[in-house]
Every structure is written in C-alpha cells, then in structure tokens.
Backbone and ligand atoms as CSV (ligand in chain L), in Angstrom:
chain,resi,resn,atom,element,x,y,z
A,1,UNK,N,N,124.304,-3.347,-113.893
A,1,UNK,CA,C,125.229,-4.213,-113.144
A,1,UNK,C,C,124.639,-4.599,-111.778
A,2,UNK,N,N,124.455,-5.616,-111.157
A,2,UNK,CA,C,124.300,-6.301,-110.360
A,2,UNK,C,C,125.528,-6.362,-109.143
A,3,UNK,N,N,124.704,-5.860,-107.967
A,3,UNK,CA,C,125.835,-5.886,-106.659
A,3,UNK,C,C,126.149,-6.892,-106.455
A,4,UNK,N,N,126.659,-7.099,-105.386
A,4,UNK,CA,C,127.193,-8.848,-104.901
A,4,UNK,C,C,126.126,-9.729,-104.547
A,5,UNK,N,N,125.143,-8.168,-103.586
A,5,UNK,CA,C,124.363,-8.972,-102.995
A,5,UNK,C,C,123.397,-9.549,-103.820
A,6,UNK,N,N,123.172,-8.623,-104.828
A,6,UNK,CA,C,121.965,-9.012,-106.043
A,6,UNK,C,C,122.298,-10.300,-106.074
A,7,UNK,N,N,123.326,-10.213,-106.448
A,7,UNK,CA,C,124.382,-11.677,-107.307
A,7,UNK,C,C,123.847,-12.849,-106.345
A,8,UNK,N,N,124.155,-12.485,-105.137
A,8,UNK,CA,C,123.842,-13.586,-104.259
A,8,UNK,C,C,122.825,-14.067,-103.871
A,9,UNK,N,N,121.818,-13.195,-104.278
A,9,UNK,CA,C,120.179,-13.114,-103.950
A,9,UNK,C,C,119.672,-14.281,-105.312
A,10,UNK,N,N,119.837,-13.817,-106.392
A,10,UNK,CA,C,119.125,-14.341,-107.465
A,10,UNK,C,C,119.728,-15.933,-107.449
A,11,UNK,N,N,121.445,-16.090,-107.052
A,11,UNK,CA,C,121.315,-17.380,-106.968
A,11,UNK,C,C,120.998,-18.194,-105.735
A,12,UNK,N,N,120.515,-17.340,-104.772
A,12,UNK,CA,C,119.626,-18.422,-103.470
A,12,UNK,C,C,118.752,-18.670,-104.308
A,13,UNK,N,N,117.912,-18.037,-104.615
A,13,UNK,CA,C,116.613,-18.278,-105.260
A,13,UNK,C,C,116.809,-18.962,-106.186
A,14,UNK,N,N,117.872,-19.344,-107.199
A,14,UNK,CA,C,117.723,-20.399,-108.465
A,14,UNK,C,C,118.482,-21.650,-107.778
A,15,UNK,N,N,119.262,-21.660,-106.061
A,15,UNK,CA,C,119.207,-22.550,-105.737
A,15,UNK,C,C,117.831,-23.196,-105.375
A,16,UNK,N,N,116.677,-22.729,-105.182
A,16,UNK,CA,C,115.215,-23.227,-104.680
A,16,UNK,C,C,114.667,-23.607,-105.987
A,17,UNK,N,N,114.900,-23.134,-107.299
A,17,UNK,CA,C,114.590,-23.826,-108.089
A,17,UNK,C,C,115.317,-25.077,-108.760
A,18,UNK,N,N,116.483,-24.925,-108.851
A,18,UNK,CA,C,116.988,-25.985,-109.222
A,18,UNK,C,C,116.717,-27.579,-108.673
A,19,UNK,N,N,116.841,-28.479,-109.777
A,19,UNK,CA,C,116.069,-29.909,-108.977
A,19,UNK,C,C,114.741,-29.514,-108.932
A,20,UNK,N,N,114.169,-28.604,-109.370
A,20,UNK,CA,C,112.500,-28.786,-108.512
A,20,UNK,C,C,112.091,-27.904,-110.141
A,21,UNK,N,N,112.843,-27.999,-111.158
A,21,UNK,CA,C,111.968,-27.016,-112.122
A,21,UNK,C,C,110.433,-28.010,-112.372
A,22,UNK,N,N,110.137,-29.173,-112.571
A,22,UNK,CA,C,109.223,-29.813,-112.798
A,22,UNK,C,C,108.141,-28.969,-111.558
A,23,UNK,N,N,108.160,-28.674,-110.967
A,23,UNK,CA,C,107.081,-27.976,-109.561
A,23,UNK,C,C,106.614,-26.663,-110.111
A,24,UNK,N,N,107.736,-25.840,-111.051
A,24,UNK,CA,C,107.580,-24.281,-111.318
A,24,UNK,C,C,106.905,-24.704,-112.703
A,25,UNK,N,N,106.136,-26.412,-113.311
A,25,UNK,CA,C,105.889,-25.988,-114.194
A,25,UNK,C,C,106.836,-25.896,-115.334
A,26,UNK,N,N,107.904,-26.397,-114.901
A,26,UNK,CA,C,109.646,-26.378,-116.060
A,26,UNK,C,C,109.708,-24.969,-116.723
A,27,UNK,N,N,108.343,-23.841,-116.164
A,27,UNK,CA,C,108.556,-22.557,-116.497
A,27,UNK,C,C,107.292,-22.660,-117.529
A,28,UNK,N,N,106.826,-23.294,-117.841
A,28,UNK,CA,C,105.569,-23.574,-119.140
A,28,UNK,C,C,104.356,-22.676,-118.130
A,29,UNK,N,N,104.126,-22.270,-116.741
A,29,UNK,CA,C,103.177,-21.693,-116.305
A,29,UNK,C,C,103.378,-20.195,-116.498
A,30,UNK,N,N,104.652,-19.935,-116.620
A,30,UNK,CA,C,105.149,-18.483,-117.133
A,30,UNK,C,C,104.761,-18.183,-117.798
A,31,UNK,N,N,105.184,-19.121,-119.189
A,31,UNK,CA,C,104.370,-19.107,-120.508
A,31,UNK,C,C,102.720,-18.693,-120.442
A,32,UNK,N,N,102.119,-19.679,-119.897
A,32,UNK,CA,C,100.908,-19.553,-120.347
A,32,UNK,C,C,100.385,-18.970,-119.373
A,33,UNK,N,N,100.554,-18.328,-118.392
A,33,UNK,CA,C,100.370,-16.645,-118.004
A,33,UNK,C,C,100.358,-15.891,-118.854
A,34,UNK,N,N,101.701,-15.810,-119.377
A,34,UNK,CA,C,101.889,-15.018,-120.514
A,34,UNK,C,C,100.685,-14.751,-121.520
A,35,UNK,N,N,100.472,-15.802,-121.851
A,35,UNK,CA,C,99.179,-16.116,-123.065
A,35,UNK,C,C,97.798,-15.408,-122.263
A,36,UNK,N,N,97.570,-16.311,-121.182
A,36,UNK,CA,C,96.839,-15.292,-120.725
A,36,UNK,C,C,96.288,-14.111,-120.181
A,37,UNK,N,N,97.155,-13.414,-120.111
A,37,UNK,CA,C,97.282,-12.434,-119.578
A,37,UNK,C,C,97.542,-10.902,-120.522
A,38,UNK,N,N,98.513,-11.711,-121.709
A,38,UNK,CA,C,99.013,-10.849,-122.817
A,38,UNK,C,C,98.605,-11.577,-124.131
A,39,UNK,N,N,97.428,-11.740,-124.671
A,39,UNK,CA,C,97.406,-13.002,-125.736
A,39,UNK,C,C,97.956,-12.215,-127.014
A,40,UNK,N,N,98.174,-11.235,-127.011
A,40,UNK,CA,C,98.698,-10.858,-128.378
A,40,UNK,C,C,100.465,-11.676,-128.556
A,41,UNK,N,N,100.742,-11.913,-127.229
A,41,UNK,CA,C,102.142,-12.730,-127.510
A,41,UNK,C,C,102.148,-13.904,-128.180
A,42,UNK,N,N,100.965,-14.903,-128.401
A,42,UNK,CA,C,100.837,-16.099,-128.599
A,42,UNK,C,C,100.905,-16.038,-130.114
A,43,UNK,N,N,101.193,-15.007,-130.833
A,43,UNK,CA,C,101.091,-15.180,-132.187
A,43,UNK,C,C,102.530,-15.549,-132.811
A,44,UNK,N,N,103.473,-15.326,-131.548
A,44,UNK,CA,C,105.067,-15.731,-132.025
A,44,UNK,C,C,104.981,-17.429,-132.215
A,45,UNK,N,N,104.020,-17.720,-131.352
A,45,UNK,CA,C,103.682,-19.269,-131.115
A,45,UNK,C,C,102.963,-20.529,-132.664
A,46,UNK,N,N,102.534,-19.506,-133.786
A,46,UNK,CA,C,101.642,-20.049,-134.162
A,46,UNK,C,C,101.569,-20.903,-134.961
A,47,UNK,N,N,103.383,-21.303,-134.813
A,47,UNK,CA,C,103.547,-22.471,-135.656
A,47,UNK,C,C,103.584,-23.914,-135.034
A,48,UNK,N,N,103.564,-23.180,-134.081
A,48,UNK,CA,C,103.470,-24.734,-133.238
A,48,UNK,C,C,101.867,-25.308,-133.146
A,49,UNK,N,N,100.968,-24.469,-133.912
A,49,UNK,CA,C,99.211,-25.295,-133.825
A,49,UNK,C,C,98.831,-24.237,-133.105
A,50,UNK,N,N,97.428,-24.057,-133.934
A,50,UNK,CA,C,96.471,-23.143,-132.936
A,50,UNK,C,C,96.010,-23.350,-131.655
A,51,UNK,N,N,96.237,-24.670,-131.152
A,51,UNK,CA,C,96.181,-24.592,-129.736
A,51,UNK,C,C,96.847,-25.213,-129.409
A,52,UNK,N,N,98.376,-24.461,-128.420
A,52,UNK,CA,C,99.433,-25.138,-127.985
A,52,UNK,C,C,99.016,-26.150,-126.600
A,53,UNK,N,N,98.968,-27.436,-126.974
A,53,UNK,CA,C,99.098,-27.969,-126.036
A,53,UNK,C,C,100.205,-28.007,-124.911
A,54,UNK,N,N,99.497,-28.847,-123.547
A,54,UNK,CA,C,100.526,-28.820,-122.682
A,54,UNK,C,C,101.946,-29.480,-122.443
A,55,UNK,N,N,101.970,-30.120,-123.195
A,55,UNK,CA,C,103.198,-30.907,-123.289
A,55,UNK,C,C,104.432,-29.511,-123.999
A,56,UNK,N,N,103.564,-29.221,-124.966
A,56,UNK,CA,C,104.712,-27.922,-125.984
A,56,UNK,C,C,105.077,-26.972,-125.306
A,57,UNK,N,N,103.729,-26.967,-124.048
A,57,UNK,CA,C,103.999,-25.550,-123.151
A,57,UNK,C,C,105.305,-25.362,-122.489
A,58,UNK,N,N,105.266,-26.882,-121.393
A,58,UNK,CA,C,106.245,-27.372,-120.498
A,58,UNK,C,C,107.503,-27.589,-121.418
A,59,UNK,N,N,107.442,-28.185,-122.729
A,59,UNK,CA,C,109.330,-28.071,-123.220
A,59,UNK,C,C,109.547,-26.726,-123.517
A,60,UNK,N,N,108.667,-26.058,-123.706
A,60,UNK,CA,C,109.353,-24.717,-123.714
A,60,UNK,C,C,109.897,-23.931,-122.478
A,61,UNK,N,N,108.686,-23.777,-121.465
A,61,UNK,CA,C,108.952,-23.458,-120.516
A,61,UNK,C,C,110.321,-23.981,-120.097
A,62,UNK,N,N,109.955,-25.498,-119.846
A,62,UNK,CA,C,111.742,-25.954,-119.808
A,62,UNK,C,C,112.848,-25.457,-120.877
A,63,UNK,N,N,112.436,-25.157,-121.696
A,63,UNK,CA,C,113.792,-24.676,-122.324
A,63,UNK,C,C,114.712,-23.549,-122.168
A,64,UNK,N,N,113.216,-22.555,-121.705
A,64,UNK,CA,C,113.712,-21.451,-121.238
A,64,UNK,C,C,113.820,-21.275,-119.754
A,65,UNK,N,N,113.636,-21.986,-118.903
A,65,UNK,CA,C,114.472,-22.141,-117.442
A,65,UNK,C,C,115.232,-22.526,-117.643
A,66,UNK,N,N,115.753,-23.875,-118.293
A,66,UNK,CA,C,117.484,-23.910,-118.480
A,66,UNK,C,C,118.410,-22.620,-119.056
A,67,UNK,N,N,117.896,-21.884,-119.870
A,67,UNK,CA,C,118.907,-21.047,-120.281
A,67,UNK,C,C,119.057,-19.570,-119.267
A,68,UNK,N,N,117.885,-19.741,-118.835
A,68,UNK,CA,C,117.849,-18.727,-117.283
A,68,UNK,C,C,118.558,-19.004,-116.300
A,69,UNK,N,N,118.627,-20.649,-116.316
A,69,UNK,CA,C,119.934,-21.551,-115.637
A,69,UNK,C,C,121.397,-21.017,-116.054
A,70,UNK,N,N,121.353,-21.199,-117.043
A,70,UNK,CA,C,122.744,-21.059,-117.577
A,70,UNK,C,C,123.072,-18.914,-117.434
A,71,UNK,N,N,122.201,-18.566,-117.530
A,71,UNK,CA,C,122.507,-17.214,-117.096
A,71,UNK,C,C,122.879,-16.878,-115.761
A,72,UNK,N,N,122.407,-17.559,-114.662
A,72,UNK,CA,C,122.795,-17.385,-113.422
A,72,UNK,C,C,124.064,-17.683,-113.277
A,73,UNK,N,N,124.227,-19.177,-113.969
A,73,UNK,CA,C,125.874,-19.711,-113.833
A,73,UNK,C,C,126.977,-18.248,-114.505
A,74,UNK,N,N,126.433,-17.260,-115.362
A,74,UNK,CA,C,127.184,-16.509,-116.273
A,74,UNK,C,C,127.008,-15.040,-115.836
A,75,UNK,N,N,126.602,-15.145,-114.687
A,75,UNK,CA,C,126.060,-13.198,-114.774
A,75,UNK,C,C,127.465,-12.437,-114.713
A,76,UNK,N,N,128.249,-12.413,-114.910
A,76,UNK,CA,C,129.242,-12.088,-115.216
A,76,UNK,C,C,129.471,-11.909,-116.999
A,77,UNK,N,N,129.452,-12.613,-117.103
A,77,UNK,CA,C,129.657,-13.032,-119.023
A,77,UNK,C,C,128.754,-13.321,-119.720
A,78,UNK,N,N,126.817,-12.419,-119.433
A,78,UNK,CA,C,125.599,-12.447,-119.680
A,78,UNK,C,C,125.652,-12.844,-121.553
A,79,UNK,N,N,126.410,-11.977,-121.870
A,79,UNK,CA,C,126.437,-11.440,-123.656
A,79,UNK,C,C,127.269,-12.317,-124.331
A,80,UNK,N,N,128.138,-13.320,-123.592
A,80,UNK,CA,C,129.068,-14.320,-124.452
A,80,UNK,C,C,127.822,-15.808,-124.164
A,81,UNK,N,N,127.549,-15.701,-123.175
A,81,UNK,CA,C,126.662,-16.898,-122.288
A,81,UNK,C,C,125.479,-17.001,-123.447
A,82,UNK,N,N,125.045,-16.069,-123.540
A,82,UNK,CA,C,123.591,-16.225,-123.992
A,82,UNK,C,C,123.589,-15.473,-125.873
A,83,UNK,N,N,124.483,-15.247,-126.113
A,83,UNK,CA,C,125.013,-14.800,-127.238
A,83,UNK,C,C,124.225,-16.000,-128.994
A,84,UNK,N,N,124.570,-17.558,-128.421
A,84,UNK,CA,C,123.509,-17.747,-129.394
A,84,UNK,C,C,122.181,-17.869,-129.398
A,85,UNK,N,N,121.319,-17.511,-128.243
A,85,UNK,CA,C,119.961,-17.252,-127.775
A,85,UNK,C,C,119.444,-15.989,-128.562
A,86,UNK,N,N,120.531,-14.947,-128.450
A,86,UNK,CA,C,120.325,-13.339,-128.783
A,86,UNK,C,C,120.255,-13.260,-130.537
A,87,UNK,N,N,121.301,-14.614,-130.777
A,87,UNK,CA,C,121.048,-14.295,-132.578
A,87,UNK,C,C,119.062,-15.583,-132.694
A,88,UNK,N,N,119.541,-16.058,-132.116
A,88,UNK,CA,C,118.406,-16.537,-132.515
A,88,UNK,C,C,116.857,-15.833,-132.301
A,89,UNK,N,N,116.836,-14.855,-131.022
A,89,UNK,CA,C,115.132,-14.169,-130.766
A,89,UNK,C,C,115.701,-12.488,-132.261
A,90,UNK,N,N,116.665,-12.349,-132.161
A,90,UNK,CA,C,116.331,-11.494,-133.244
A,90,UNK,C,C,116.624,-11.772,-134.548
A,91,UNK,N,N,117.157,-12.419,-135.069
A,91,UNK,CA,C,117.302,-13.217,-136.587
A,91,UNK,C,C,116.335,-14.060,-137.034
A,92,UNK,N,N,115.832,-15.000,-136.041
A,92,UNK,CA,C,114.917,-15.974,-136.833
A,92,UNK,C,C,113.373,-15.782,-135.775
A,93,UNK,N,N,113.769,-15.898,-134.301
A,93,UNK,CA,C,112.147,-15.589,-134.070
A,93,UNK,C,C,111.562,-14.075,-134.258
A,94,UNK,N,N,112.650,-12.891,-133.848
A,94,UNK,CA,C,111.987,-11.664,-134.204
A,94,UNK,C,C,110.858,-11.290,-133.376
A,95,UNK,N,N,110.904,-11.408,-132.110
A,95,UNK,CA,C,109.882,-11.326,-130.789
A,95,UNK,C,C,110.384,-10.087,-130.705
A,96,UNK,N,N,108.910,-8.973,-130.866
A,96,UNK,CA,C,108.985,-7.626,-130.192
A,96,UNK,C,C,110.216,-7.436,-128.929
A,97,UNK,N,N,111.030,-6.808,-128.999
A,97,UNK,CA,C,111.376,-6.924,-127.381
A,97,UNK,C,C,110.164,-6.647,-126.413
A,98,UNK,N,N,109.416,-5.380,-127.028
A,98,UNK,CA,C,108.338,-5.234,-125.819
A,98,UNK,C,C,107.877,-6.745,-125.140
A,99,UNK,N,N,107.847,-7.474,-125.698
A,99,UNK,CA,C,107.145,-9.198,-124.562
A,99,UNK,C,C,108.320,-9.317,-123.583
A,100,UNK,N,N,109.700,-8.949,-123.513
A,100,UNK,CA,C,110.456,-9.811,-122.771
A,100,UNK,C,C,110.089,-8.934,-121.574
A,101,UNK,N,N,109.804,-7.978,-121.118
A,101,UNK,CA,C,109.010,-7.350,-119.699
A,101,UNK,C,C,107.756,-8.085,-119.223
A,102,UNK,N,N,106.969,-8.427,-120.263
A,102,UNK,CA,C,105.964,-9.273,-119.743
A,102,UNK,C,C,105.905,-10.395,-119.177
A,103,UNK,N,N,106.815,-11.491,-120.124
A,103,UNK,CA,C,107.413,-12.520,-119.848
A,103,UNK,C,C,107.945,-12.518,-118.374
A,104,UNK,N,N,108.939,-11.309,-118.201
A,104,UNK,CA,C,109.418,-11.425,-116.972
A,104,UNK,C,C,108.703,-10.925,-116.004
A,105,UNK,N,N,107.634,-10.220,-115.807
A,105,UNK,CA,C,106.452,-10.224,-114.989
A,105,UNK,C,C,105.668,-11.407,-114.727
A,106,UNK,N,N,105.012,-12.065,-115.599
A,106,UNK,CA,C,104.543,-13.657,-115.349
A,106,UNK,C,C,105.788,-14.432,-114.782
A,107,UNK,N,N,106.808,-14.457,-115.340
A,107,UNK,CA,C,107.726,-15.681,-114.475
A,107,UNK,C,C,108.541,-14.965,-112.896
A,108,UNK,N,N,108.052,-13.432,-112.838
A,108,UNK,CA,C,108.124,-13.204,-111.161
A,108,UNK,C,C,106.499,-13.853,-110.203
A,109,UNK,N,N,105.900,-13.853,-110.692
A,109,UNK,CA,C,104.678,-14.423,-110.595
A,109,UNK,C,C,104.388,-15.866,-110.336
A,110,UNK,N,N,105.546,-16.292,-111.158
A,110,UNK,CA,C,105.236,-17.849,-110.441
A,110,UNK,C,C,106.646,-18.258,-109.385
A,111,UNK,N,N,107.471,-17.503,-109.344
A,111,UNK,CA,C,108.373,-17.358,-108.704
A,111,UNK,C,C,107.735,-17.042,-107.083
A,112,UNK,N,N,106.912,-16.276,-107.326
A,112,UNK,CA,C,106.260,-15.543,-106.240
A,112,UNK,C,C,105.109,-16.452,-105.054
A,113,UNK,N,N,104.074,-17.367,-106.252
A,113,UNK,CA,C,103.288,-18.121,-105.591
A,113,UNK,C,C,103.898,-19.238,-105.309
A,114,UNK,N,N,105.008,-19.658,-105.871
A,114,UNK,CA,C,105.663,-20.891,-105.100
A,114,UNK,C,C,106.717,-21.330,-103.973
A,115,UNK,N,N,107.238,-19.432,-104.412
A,115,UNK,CA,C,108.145,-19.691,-103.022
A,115,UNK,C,C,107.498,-19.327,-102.107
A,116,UNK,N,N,106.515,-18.269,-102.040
A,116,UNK,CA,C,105.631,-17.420,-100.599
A,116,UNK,C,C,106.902,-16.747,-100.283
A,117,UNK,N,N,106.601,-16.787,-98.826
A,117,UNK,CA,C,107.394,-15.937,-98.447
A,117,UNK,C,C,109.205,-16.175,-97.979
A,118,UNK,N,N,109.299,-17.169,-98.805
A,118,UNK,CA,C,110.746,-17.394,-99.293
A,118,UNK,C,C,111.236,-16.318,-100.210
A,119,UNK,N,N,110.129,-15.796,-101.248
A,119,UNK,CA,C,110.784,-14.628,-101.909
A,119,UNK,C,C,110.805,-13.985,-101.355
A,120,UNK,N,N,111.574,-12.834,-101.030
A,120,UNK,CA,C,111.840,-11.602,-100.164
A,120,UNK,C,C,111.857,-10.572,-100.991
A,121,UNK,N,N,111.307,-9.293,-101.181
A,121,UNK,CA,C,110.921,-8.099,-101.890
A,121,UNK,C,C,112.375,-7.625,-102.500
A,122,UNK,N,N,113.284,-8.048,-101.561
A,122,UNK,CA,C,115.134,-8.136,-102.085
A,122,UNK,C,C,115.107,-9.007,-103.294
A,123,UNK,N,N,114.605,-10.192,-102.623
A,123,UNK,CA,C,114.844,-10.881,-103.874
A,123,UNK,C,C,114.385,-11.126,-105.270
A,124,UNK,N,N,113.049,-10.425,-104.988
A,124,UNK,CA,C,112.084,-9.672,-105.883
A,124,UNK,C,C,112.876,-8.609,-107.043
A,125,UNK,N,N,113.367,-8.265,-106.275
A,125,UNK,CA,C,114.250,-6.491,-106.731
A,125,UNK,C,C,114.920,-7.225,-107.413
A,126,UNK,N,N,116.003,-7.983,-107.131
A,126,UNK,CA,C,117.763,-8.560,-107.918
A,126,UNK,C,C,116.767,-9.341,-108.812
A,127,UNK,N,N,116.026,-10.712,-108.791
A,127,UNK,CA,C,115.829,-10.883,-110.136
A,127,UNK,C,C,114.496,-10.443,-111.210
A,128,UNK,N,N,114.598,-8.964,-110.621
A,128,UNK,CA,C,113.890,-8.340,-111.499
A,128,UNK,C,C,115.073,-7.760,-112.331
A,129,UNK,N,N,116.055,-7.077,-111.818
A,129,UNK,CA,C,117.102,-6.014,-112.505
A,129,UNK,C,C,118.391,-7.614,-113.392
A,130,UNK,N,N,118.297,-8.766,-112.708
A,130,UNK,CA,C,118.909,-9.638,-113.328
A,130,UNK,C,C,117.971,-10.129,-114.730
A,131,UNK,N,N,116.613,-10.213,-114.969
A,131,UNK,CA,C,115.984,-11.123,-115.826
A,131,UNK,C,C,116.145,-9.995,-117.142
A,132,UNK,N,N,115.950,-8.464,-116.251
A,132,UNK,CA,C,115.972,-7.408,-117.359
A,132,UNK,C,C,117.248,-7.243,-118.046
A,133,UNK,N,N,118.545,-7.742,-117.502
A,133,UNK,CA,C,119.983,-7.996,-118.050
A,133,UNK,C,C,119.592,-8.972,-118.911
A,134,UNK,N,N,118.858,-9.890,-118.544
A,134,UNK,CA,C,119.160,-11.157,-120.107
A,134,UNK,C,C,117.972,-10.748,-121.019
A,135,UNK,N,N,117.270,-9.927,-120.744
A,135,UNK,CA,C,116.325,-9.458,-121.225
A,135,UNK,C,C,117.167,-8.640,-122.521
A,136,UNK,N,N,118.121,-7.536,-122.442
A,136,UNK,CA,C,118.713,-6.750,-122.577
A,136,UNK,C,C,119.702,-7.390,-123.424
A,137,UNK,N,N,120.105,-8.095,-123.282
A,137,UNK,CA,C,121.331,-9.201,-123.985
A,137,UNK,C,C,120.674,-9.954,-124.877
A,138,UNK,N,N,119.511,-10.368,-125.057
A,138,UNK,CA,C,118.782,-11.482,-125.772
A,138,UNK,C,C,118.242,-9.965,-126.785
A,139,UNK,N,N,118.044,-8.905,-126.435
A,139,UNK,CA,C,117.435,-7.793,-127.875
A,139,UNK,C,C,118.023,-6.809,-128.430
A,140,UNK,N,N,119.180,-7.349,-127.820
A,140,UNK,CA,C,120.375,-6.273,-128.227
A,140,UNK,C,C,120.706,-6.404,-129.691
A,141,UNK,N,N,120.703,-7.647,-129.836
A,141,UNK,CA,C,120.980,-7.595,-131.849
A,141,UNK,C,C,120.172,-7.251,-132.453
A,142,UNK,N,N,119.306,-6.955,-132.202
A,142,UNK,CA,C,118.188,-6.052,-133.301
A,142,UNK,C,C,118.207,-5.046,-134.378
A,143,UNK,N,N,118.293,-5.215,-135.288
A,143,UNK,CA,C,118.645,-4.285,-136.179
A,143,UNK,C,C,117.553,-3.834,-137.097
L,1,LIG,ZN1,ZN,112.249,-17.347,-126.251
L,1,LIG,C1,C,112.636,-20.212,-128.168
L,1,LIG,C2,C,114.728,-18.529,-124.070
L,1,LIG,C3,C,111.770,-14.634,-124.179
L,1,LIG,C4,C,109.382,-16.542,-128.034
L,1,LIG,N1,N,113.445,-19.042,-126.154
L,1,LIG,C5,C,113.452,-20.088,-127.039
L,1,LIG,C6,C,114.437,-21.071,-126.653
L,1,LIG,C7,C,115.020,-20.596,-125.511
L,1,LIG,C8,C,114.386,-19.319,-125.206
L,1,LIG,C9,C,116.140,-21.255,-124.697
L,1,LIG,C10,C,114.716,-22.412,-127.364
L,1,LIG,C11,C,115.888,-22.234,-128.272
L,1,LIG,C12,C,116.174,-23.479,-129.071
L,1,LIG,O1,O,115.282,-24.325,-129.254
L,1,LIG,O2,O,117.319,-23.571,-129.537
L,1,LIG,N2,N,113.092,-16.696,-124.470
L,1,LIG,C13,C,114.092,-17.298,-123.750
L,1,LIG,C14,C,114.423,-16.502,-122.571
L,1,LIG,C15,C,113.595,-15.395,-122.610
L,1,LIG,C16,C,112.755,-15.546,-123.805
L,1,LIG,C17,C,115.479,-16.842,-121.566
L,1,LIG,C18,C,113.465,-14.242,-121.685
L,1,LIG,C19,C,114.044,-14.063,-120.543
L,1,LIG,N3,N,110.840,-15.857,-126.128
L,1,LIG,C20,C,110.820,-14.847,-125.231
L,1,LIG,C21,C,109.648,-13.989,-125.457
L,1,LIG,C22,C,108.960,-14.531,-126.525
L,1,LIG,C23,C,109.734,-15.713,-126.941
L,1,LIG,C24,C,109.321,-12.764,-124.655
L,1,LIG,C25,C,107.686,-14.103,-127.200
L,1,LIG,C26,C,106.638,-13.623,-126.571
L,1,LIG,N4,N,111.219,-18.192,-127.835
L,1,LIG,C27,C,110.068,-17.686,-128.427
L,1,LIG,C28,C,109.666,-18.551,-129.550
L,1,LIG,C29,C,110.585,-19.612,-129.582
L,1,LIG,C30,C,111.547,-19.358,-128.486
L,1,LIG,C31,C,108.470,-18.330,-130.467
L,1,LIG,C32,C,110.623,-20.809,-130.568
L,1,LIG,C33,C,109.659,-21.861,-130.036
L,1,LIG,C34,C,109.676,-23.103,-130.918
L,1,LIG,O3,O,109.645,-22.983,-132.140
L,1,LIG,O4,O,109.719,-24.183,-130.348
C-alpha cells in the first residue's frame, strides 16, 4: 500500500510525463533497454520478426505507458483497473513474472535520465513500490 505521499509523488512525476510521452520514447526505450540489457526477454517478442523494428518498439512502449497511465489514474482500484491486462500477460502472453522487475528497472532508468534531478530518490522509492503493485496485479493470475 502506498502512503499519500507515495500517492502524490508518483503522480508529480506522471504529471512530467504526461503530454511529453513521445520524449520518454512513448516508453519503447524501456523496452529496448530491456532487450539489451536482459536479451533473454526478447523471446516473448518473437512473433513480431526477428528483428523488432523501431516503429513496433515505440507502439509498444506506447502501449504500455498508457496503461501505466491508467494505473496512476487507479492506484486505488490497481486489480479492477488493470484486471484485463492481468488476464491477458498470464493467459495468452505467459511472461515469466521474473521480467516484470526488470522491465521496471529499465523504465526507472529512463525515468531517471530524463528527468535528472527532477527525480528525487523519494520519488525513486514511490514509483518503485507503485510499478511493483502493477507488477503484482498484472501476475497475480497465474496459475
Ligand atoms: Zn506487457 C502487451 C502492459 C510487462 C510482454 N503489455 C502489452 C500491452 C500492454 C502491456 C498495455 C498491450 C495489450 C494489448 O494490445 O491489448 N506489460 C504492460 C505493463 C507491464 C508489462 C504495464 C509492466 C509494468 N510485458 C511486460 C513484460 C513482458 C511483456 C515484463 C516481457 C518481458 N506485453 C508483452 C508482450 C505483449 C505485451 C509480448 C504483446 C505484444 C504484441 O503482440 O504486440
């Protein structure tokens, strides 16, 4: 559970992203951190072509900052909010949970080089313990 202040921390900070996801990369630099950094993740990828271009990178990336969007709007109601996200990574994509820590290490990472020192080690903290809530909600159906 997330304090107030958490609460209030993670959405300054998705106020600095919002309007500006095209700058973070629409989140596609997360991604392909990810890849590089962890390439055994890229095999969830491999239907999209052995070499994901950048265009596939960025709608993804964008796809998944909007729903990181829509989690901020919900941190309250994480598990109803994101509920058809959660049937979908464990029913049909079936992504280790182990990647969603990684994932959320690369996208503190670009969080990090773009705000400077707009991120604050506070704010570091809340949406670390917030990304690991949707983290948590998205692998919870696993069976
Ligand atoms: Zn995921 C998809 C979100 C993590 C893999 N995703 C997706 C989508 C979204 C997301 C929104 C879209 C859906 C539709 O289309 O409907 N994710 C997300 C989030 C997170 C994630 C928010 C965290 C936080 N994922 C993840 C991981 C992985 C993944 C970790 C691995 C590594 N996803 C994925 C895939 C897909 C997705 C593979 C599909 C893609 C395509 O096909 O296009």
């Amino acid at each position: 559970m997330l304090s107030a202040q958490e609460r209030a921390q993670v959405a300054q900070v998705w106020d600095l992203i919002a309007g500006h996801e095209a700058s973070f990369g629409g989140g596609g630099h997360g991604v392909l951190g990810l890849f590089t950094v962890y390439p055994s993740t890229k095999i969830y990828f491999k239907h999209l072509g052995l070499c994901l271009d950048e265009t596939q990178l960025l709608t993804h990336g964008q796809r998944m900052l909007e729903a990181v969007g829509v989690a901020v709007q919900h941190m309250d109601n994480l598990r109803a909010a994101l509920s058809p996200l959660a049937d979908l990574h464990a029913q049909v994509l079936r992504v280790d949970p182990s990647n969603f820590p990684l994932l959320i290490q690369c996208f503190q990472v670009v969080l990090a080089s773009h705000l400077q020192g707009e991120f604050t080690v506070e704010m570091q903290a809340a949406w670390d313990k917030f990304l690991t809530g949707v983290a948590v909600v998205l692998t919870e159906k696993y069976r």
